[in-house]
C-alpha positions in Angstrom: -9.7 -29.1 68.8 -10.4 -25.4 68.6 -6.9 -24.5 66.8 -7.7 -26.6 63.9 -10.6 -25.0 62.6 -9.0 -21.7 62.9 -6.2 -22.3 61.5 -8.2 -23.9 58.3 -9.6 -20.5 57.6 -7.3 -18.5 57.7 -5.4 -20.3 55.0 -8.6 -20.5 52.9 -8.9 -16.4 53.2 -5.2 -16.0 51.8 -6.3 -18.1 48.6 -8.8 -15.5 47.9 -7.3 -12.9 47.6 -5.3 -14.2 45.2 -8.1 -15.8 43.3 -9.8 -12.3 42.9 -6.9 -10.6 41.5 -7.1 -13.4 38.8 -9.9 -12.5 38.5 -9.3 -9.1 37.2 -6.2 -10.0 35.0 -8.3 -10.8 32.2 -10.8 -7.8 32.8 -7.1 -5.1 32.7 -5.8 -7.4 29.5 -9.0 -6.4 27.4 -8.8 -3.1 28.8 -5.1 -2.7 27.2 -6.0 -3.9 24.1 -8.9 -1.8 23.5 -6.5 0.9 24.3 -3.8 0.0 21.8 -6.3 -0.9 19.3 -9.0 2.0 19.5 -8.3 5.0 21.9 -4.6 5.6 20.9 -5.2 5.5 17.1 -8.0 7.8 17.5 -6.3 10.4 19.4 -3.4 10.3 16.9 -5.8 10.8 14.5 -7.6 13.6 16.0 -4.1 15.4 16.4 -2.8 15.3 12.4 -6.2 16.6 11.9 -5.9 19.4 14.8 -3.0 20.1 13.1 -3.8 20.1 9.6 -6.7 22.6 10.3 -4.1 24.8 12.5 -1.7 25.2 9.1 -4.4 26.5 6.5 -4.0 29.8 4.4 -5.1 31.7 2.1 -5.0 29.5 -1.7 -5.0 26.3 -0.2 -7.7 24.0 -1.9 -10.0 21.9 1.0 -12.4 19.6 0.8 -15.0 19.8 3.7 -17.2 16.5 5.2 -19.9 18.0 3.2 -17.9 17.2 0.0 -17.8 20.9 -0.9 -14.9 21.6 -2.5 -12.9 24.7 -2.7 -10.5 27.4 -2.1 -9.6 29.3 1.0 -10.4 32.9 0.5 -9.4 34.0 4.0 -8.4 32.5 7.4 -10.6 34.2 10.0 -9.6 34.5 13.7 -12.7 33.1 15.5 -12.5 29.5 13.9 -13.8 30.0 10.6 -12.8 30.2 7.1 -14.1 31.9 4.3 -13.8 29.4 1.0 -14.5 30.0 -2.9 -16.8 27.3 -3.8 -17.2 29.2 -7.3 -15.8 32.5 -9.1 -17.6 35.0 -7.1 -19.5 32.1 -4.8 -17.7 32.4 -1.0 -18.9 30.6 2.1 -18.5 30.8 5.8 -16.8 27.2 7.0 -16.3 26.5 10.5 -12.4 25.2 10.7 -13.3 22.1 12.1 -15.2 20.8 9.3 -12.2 20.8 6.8 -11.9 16.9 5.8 -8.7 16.9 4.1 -6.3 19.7 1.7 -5.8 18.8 -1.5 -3.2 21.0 -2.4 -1.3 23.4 -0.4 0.2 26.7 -1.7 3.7 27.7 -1.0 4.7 30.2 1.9 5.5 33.6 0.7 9.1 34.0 1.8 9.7 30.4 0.5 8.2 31.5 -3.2 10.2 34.7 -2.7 13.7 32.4 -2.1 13.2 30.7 -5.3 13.4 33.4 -7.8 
């Protein structure tokens, strides 16, 4: 008479364990997806842009998330860039704030290979 009850649960604690994992299978699922959706696009994002700001020089043309746009007049150590907004105009631009390049200028060894 005493085995019975005992023995009832203990199988009832097994099933539990297993119903709270099941629990969390939906919980990880969404956590994937935001992943593969959100956070891994982003950080690919964030490294072309990393990378784009890394590879300015002198003459390229930028366009900054202020919409000012303009010509690099010189590529400063400490993370910023001076930029010709106008002949004669010149502007201190942090590096990070470069939005996008709209045209590039050539290396100088490259120019120098072509003539």
């Amino acid at each position: 008479m005493f085995a019975t009850p005992a023995f009832a649960q203990a199988a009832g604690g097994a099933g539990g364990a297993a119903g709270a994992f099941a629990q969390f299978v939906p919980l990880i699922l969404i956590f994937g997806i935001m992943y593969f959706l959100l956070i891994r696009p982003q950080q690919k994002k964030v490294k072309d842009h990393r990378a784009m700001v890394e590879q300015l020089r002198r003459g390229d043309t930028v366009v900054t998330q202020g919409g000012i746009i303009g010509k690099v007049a010189k590529v400063r150590e400490d993370g910023e860039l001076e930029v010709e907004i106008a002949e004669g105009v010149k502007v201190r631009v942090v590096r990070a704030t470069i939005a996008s390049v709209v045209s590039k200028t050539e290396p100088a060894a490259a120019a120098a290979n072509t003539n």
